[in-house]
C-alpha positions as CSV (number, residue, x, y, z in Angstrom):
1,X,108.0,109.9,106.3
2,X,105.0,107.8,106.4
3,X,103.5,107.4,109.8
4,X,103.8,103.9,110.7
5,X,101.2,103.8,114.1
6,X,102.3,100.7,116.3
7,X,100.2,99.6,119.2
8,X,101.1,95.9,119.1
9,X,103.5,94.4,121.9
10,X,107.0,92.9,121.0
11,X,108.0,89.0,121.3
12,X,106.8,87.5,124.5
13,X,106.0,89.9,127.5
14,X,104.5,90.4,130.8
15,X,104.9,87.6,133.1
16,X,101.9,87.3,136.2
17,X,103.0,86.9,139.6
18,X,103.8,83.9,141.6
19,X,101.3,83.7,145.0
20,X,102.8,82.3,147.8
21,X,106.5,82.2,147.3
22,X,108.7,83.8,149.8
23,X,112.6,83.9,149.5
24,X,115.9,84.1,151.2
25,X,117.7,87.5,150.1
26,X,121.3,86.1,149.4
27,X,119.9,83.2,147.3
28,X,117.5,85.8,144.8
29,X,115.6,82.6,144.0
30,X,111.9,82.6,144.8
31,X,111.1,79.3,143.4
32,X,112.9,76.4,142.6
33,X,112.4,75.9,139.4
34,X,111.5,72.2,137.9
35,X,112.6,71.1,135.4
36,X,115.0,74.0,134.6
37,X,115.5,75.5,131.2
38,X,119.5,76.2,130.9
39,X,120.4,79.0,127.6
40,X,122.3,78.1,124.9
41,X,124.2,80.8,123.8
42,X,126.8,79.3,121.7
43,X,124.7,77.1,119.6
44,X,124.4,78.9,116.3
45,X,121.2,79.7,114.3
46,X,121.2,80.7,110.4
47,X,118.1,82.9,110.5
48,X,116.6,86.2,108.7
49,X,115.1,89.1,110.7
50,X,113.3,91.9,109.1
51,X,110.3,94.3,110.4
52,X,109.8,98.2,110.9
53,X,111.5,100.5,113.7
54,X,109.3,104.0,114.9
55,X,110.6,107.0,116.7
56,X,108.3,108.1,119.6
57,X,105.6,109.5,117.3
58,X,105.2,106.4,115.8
59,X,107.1,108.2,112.5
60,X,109.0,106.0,110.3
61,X,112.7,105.8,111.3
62,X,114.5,106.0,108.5
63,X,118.3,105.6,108.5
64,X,118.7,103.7,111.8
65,X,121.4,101.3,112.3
66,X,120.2,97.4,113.1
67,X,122.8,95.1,113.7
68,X,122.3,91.4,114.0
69,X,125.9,89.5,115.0
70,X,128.4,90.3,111.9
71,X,126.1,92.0,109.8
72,X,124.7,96.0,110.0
73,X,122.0,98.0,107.7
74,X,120.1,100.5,108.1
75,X,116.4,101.3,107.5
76,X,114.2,102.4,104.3
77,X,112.2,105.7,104.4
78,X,109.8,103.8,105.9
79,X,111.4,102.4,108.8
80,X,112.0,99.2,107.5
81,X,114.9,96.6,107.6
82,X,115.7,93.4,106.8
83,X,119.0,90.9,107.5
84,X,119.3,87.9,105.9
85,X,120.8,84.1,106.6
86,X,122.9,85.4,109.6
87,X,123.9,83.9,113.0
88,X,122.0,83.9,116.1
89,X,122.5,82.5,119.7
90,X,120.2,79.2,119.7
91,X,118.2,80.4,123.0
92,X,118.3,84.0,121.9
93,X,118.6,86.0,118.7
94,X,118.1,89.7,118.8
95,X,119.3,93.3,117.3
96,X,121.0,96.5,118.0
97,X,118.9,99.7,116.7
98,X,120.9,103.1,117.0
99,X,119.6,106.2,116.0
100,X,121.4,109.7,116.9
101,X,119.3,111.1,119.9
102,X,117.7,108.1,121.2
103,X,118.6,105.3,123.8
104,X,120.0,102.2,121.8
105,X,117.2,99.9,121.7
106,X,117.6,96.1,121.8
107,X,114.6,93.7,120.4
108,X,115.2,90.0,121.4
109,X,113.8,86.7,119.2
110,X,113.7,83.3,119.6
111,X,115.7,82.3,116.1
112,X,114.4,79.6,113.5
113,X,116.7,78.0,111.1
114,X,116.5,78.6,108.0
115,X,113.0,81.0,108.6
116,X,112.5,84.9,109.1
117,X,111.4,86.3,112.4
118,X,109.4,89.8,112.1
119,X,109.5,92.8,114.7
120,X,108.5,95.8,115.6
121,X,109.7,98.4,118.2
122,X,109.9,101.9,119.0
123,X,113.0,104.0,119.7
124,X,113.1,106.3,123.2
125,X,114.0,109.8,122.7
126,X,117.8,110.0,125.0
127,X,117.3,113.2,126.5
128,X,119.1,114.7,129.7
129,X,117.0,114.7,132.8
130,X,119.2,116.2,135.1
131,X,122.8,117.4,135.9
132,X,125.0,117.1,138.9
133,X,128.7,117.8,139.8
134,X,130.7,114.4,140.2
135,X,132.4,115.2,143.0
136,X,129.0,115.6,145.4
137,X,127.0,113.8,144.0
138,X,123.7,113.9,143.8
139,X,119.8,113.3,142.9
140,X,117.8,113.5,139.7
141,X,114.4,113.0,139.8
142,X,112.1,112.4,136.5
143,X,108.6,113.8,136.3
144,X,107.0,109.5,137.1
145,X,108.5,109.6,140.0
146,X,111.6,107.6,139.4
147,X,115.2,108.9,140.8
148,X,118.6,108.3,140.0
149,X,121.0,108.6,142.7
150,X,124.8,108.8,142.4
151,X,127.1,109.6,145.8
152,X,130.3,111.2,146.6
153,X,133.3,110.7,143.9
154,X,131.9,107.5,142.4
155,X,132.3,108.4,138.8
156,X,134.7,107.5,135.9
157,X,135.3,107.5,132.5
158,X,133.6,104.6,130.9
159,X,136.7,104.3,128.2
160,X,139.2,104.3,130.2
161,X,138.4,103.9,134.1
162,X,140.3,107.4,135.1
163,X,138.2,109.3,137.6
164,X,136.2,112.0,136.2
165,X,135.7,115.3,137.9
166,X,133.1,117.7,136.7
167,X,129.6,117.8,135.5
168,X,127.8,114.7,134.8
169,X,125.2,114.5,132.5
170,X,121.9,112.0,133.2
171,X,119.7,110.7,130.8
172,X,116.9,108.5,131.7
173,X,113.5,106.9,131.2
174,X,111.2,105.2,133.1
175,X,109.1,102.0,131.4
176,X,105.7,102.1,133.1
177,X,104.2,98.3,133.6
178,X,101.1,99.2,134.2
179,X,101.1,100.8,129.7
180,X,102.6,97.8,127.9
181,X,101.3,98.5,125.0
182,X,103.6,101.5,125.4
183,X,106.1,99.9,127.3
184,X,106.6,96.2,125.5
185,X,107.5,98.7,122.3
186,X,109.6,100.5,123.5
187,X,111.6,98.6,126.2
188,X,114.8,96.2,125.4
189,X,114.8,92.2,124.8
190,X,111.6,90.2,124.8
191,X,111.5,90.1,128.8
192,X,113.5,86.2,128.9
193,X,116.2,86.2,132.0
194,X,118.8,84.2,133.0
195,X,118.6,83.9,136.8
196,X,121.4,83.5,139.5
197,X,121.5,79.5,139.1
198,X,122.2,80.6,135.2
199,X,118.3,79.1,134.2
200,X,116.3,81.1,131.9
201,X,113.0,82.7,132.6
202,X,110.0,84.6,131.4
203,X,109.3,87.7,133.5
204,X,107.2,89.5,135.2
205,X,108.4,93.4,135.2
206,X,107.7,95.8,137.8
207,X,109.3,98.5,136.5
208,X,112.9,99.5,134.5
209,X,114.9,102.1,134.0
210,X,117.1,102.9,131.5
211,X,120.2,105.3,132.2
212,X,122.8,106.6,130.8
213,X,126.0,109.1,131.9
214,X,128.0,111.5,130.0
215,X,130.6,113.9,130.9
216,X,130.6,117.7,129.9
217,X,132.7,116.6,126.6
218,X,130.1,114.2,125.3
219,X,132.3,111.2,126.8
220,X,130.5,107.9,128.4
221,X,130.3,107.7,132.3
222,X,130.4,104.8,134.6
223,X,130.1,104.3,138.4
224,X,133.9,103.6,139.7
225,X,135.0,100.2,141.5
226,X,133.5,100.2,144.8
227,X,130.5,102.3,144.7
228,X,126.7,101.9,143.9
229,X,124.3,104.5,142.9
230,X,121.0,104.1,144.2
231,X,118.0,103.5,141.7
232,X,114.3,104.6,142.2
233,X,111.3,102.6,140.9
234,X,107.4,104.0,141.4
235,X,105.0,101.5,141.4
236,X,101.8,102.1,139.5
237,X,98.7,101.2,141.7
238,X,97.6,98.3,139.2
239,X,100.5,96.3,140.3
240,X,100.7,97.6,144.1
241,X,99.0,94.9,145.6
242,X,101.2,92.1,143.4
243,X,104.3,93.4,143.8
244,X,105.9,91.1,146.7
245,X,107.9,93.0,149.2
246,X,111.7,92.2,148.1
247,X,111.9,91.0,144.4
248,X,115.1,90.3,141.8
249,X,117.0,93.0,140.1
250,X,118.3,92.2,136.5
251,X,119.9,94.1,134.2
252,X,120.2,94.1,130.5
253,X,122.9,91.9,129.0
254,X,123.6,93.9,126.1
255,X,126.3,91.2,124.6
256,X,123.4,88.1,124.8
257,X,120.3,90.1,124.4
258,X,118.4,88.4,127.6
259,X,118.2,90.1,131.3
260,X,120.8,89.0,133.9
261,X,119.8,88.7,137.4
262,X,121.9,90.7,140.2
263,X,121.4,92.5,143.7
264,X,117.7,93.1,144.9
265,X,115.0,95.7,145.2
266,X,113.2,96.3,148.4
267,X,108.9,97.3,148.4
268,X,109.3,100.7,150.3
269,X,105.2,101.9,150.1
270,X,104.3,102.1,146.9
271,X,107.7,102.2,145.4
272,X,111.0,99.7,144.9
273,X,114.3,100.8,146.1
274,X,117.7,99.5,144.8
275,X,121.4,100.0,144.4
276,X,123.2,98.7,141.0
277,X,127.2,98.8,140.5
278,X,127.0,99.8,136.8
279,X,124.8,101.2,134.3
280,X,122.9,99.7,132.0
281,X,119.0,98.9,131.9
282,X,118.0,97.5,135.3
283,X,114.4,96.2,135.7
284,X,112.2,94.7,138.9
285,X,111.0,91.5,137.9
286,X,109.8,88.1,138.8
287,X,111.1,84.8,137.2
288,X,108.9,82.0,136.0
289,X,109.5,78.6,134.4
290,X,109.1,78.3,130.3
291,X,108.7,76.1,127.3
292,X,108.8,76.8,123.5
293,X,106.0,77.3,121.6
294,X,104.7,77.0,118.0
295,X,101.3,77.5,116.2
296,X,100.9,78.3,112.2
297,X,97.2,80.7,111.6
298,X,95.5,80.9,108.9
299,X,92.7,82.3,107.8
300,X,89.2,80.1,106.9
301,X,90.4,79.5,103.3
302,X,93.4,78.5,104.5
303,X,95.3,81.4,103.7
304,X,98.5,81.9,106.4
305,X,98.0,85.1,108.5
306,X,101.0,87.3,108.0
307,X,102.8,89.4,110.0
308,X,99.6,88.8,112.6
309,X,100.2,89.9,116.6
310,X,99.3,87.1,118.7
311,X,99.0,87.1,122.3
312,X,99.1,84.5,124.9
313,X,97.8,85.2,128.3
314,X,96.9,83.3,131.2
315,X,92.7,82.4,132.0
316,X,92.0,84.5,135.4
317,X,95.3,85.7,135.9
318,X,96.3,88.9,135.5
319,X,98.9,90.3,134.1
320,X,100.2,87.2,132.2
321,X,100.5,88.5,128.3
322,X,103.6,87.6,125.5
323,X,103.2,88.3,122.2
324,X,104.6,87.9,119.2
325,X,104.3,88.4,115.3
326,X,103.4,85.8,112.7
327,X,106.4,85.6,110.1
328,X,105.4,85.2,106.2
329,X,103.5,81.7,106.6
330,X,101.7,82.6,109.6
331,X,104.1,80.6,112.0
332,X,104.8,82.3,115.4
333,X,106.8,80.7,117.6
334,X,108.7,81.8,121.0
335,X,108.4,80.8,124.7
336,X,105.3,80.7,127.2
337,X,104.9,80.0,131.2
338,X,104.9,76.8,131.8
339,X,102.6,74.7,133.7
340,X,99.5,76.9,133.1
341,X,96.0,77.8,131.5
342,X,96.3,80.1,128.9
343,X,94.6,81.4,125.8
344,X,95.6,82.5,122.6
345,X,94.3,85.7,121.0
346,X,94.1,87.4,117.8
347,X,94.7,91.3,118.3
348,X,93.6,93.7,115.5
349,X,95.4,97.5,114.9
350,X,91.5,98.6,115.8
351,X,91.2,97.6,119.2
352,X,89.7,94.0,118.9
353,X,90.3,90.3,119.6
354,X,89.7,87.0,118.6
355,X,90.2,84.3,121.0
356,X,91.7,81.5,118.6
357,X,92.3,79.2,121.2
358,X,92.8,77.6,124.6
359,X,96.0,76.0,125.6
360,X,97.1,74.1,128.7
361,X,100.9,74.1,129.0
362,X,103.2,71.3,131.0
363,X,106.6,71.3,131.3
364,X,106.6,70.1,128.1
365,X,107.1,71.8,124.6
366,X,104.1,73.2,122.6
367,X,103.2,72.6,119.2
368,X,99.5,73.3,118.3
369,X,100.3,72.7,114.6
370,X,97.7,74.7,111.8
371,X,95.2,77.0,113.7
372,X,91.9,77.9,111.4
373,X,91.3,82.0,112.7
374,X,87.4,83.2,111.7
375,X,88.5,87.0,111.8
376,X,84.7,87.8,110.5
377,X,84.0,91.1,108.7
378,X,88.1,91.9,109.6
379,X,89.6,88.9,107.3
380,X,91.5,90.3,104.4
381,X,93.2,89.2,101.4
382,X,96.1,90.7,99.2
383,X,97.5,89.6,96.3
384,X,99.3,91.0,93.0
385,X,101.6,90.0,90.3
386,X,105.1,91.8,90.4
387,X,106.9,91.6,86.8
388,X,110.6,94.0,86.5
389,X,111.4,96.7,83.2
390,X,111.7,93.7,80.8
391,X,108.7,92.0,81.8
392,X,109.9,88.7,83.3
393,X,108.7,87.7,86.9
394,X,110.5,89.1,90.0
395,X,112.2,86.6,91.6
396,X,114.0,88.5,94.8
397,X,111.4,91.0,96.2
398,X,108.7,91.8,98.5
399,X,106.0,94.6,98.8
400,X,105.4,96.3,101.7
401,X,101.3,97.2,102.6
402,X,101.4,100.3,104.7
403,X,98.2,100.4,106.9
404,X,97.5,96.3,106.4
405,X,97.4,95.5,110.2
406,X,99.9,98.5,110.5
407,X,102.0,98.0,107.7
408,X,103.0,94.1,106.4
409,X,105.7,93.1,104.4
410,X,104.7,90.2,101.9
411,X,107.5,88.1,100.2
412,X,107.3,87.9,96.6
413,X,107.7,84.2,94.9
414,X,108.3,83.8,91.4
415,X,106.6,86.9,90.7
416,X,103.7,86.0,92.3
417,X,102.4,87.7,96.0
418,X,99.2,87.0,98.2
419,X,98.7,87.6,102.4
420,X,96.1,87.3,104.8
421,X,95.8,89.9,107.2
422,X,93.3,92.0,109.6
423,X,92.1,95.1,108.5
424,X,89.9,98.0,109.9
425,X,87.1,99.5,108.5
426,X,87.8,102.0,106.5
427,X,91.1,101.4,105.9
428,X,93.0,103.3,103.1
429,X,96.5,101.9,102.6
430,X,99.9,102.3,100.2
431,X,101.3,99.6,98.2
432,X,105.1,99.7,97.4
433,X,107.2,97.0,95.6
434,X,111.1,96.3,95.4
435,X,112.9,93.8,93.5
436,X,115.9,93.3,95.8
437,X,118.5,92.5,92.5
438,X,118.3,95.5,90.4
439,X,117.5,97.8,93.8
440,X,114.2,99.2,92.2
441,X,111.2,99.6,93.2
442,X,107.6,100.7,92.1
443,X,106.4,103.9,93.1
444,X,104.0,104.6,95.9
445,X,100.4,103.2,95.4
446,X,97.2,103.8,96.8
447,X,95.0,101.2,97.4
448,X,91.5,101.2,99.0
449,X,91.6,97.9,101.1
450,X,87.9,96.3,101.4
451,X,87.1,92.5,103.4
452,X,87.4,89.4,101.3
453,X,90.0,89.2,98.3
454,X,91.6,92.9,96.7
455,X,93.4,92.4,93.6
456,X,96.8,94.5,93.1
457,X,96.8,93.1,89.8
458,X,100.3,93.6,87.8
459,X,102.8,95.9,89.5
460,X,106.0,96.8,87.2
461,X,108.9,97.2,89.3
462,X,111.0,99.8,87.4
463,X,111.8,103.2,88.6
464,X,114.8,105.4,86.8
465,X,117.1,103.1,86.0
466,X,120.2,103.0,89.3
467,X,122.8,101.4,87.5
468,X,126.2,101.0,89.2
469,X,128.8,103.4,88.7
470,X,131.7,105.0,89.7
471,X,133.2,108.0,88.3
472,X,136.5,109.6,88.5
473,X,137.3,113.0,87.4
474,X,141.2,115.0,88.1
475,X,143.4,117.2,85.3
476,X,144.2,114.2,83.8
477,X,140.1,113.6,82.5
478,X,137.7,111.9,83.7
479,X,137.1,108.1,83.9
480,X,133.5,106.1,84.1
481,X,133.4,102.4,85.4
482,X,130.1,100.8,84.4
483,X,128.8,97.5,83.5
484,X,129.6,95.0,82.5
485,X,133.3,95.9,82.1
486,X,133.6,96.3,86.0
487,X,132.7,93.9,88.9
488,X,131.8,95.9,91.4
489,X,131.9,95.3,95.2
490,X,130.1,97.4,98.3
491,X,130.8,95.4,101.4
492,X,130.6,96.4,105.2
493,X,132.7,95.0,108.0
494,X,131.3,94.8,111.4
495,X,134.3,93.7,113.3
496,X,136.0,97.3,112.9
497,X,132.6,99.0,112.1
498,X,133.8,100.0,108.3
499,X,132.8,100.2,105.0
500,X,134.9,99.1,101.1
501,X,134.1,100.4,98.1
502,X,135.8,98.5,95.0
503,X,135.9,98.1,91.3
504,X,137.6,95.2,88.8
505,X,138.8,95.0,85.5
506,X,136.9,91.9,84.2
507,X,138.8,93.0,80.8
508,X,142.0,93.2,81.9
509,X,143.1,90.7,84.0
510,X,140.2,91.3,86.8
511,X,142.7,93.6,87.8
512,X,141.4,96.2,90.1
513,X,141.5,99.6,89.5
514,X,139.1,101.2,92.3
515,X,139.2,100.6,96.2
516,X,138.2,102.9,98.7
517,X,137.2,102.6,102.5
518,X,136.2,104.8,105.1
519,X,135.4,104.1,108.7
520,X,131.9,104.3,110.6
521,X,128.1,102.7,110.9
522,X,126.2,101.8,108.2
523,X,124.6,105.4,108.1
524,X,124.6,108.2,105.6
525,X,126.8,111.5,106.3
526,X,130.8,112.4,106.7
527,X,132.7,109.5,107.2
528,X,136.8,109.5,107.8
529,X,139.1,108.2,104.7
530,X,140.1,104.4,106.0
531,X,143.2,102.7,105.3
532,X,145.9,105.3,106.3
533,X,143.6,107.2,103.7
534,X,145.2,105.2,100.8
535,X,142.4,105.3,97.7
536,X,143.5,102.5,94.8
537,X,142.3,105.1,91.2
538,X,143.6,103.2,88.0
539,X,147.2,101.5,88.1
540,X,148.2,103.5,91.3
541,X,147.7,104.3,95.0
542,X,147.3,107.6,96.1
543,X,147.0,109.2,99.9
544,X,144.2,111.8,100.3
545,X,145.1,114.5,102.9
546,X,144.3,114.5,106.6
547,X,141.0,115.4,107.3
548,X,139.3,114.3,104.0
549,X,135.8,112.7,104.0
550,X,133.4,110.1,102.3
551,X,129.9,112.2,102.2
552,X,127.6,109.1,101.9
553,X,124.1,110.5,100.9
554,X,122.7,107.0,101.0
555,X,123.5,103.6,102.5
556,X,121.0,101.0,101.7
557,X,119.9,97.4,102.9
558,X,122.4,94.7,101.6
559,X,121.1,94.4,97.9
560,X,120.4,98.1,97.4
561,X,122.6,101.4,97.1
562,X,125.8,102.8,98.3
563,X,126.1,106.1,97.1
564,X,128.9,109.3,97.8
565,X,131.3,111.4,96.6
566,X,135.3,111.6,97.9
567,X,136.7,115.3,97.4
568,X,140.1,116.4,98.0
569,X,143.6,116.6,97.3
570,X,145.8,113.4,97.1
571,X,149.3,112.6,96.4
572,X,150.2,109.2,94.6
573,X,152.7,107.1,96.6
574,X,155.5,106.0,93.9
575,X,155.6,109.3,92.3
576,X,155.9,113.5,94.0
577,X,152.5,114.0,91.8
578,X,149.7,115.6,93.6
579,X,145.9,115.9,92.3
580,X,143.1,117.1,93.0
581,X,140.3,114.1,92.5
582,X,136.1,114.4,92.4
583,X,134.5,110.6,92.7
584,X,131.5,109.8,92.5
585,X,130.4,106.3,93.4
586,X,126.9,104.3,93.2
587,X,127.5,100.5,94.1
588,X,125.1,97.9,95.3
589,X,126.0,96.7,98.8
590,X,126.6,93.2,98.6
591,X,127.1,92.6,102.2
């Protein structure tokens, strides 16, 4: 894996807080907000996210599972992913990222029709941090400080609702807000919240916690009707004298991808204290009024910066700060506190800033149309030609630039690739290329990166040839479906989380003589026979025995590889014949 080091904040975070305001517990309001903002979450967005995903080292994390509404892939080797023209919530897109052994993480986007929105985050390992018996009850404490509280008989099974007796298992993490450069990677959503009057907000976080309870079987906990567990949040002493002495409690909508207000946290010294009715993420923050923002950088030749962190911040506050990425023409758009002084900086992978601009918000949207960046000795310029094995221009591809302002991804347009960027000195970098229609790429390259313009020159885009396939082979022979005979079709469902594997006769009456599906994620490993285990092979329909598997060694982005074996014994339905069947299957996923 190629270490992928992130330092850079996700969309839009940190919100300063408001002097002065003083609140009435039951309303959870501190200021009325004018000229509210309500969400739009039905509204829906065409849009294409794509970006990298780390593990806590910062290591790529390959093979996670990102979901964005229908559609589910998971990453390269190097962590990254991409999901095109799908549908997003107006007010706010985001994704699901799973990976065995680690909290699911959530990263939250304001969509753009038609454009792509780039991300990074960093998954949080989902290790148990203490143990109790159910029916006592009890306290776990992690090593920040933070507790986790549950009393008396107040747990059940999350599936179900039955009340569960026994051990329960607690798994938690605390998101410091005095480290956001650690914390805005790691933690959920963009920091946007929908408050009790149902009006969205940036916020200011206090602290979160994110927890999660499983029985002595592996099964999901929850607390039971009626009862509230108790929820501990340490207060860093950079944000002690801010914090104001009884502030909103929101948790993390994980159906919207935004933070819902409910309940209240109480300053107790240098801490928050709080009780929550369910488990989920539950932060201390304070809500502040917004309006969209948009801004396209470029460089002084007018090249668009890509894939660029910029931050907005407020002039002699503190702790104001959102940032977001610049998408392939150096557009970044999202949403900003309203009714403020702010600037706009440039942040480089090598600890330095360019202030780019000042900006003086209303309550009014912000467009500050094409922004000229001087990034000095830092400004660099990439560019290549990308042809595929027959020598004609790629059309459908991209190369990713690992180390290029901590790895870039540039699109690739009728064979033809150039980005601005910010590089360090003494930066040595990889250069990769993939033509998304024949699922090849180039093999890894090194390049020395230098200030000014570095020519990749011509980059051939044809490793062993991956053709699709799928072979069949029983006591009755062995049968190969290639192309062009056979249409072949690799699609995965997200509505009942499976995957279908199929193969027509464009010769014969585009009958189809191959279709197989097996349940699960968009992941690599065993996978249960789906379909009452009925596998189409030829003319007829056979049923594989109970317990037979799909072992999936690879499950690639939609335009690159699905590729496994089916084992095992099978008996054809219209006739007592029973066989015992080794397939083999390579198809390009199609959706």
């Amino acid at each position: 894996m190629r270490k992928l080091r992130l330092f850079i904040f996700p969309f839009l975070l940190s919100i300063f807080f408001f002097y002065g305001c003083k609140k009435n517990i039951v309303e959870e309001q501190y200021t009325p907000i004018v000229d509210p903002v309500i969400p739009d979450f039905t509204t829906q967005i065409n849009a294409t996210v794509h970006g990298f995903i780390t593990d806590e080292n910062g290591e790529a994390a390959a093979g996670a599972s990102i979901t964005a509404g229908a559609i589910t892939v998971t990453t390269d080797e190097f962590g990254y992913f991409k999901i095109s023209n799908t549908s997003f919530a107006k007010s706010a897109g985001f994704i699901q990222v799973r990976q065995a052994g680690y909290f699911t993480g959530y990263r939250t986007f304001l969509p753009v029709a038609g454009k792509e929105t780039f991300i990074r985050m960093q998954l949080i390992p989902k290790t148990t941090t203490g143990t109790i018996e159910s029916i006592a009850g009890g306290t776990v404490t992690l090593g920040s400080g933070a507790t986790v509280m549950l009393p008396a008989d107040a747990v059940v099974v999350a599936s179900n609702n039955n009340p569960y007796s026994g051990l329960v298992n607690i798994a938690a993490h605390w998101y410091d807000p005095s480290v956001m450069e650690t914390t805005s990677l790691t933690m959920p959503g963009d920091l946007t919240g929908v408050d009790s009057a149902g009006h969205l907000n940036v916020l200011q976080t206090f602290g979160m916690l994110a927890v999660e309870l499983t029985g002595s079987s592996g099964e999901a906990l929850q607390i039971a009707t009626g009862k509230k567990a108790a929820l501990h949040f340490p207060l860093p002493s950079s944000v002690q004298s801010i914090a104001p002495s009884t502030i909103p409690l929101w948790y993390f909508d994980e159906g919207k991808g935004v933070w819902k207000q409910e309940g209240h946290a109480i300053k107790n010294g240098n801490s928050y204290d709080g009780e929550v009715s369910h488990f989920s993420y539950w932060n201390c923050d304070t809500g502040l009024p917004l309006v969209n923002f948009t801004a396209q950088l470029v460089d002084t030749a007018l090249n668009p910066l890509v894939n660029v962190p910029v931050t907005i911040s407020a002039n002699n506050i503190p702790n104001l700060t959102r940032t977001a990425f610049t998408d392939v023409n150096g557009i970044v758009t999202g949403l900003i506190p309203a009714n403020n002084s702010l600037k706009m900086d440039i942040i480089f992978p090598c600890d330095q800033s360019i202030n780019a601009k000042t900006i003086t918000t209303t309550n009014q949207p912000v467009d500050l149309g094409t922004v000229v960046v001087d990034l000095e000795q830092y400004d660099v310029v990439v560019r290549g030609t990308v042809i595929n094995c027959s020598g004609n221009p790629v059309t459908n591809g991209y190369v990713l630039i690992i180390g290029l302002g901590n790895s870039a991804v540039i699109n690739i347009n009728n064979g033809v690739f150039s980005a601005a960027g910010i590089i360090c000195p003494g930066t040595n970098t990889n250069a990769i290329a993939f033509d998304r229609e024949t699922a090849q790429q180039t093999s890894i390259i090194p390049v020395s990166i230098s200030q000014g313009i570095n020519e990749l020159g011509e980059l051939e885009v044809c490793t062993a040839s991956v053709t699709e396939t799928i072979s069949i082979s029983s006591i009755a022979g062995t049968s190969l479906y290639t192309l062009p005979q056979y249409l072949f079709g690799g699609n995965f469902y997200f509505l009942n989380d499976s995957t279908s594997i199929n193969a027509i006769d464009l010769l014969n009456s585009n009958l189809q003589v191959f279709q197989l599906s097996f349940n699960g994620p968009a992941v690599t490993g065993q996978h249960a026979l789906a379909n009452n285990r009925l596998v189409t092979i030829g003319s007829s329909i056979w049923r594989f025995d109970i317990g037979t598997t799909v072992n999936i060694s690879s499950y690639g982005l939609i335009g690159q590889f699905i590729t496994g074996t089916l084992n095992g014994n099978a008996t054809m339905i219209a006739q007592p014949i029973t066989r015992t069947y080794n397939i083999e299957f390579s198809i390009k996923r199609d959706q």
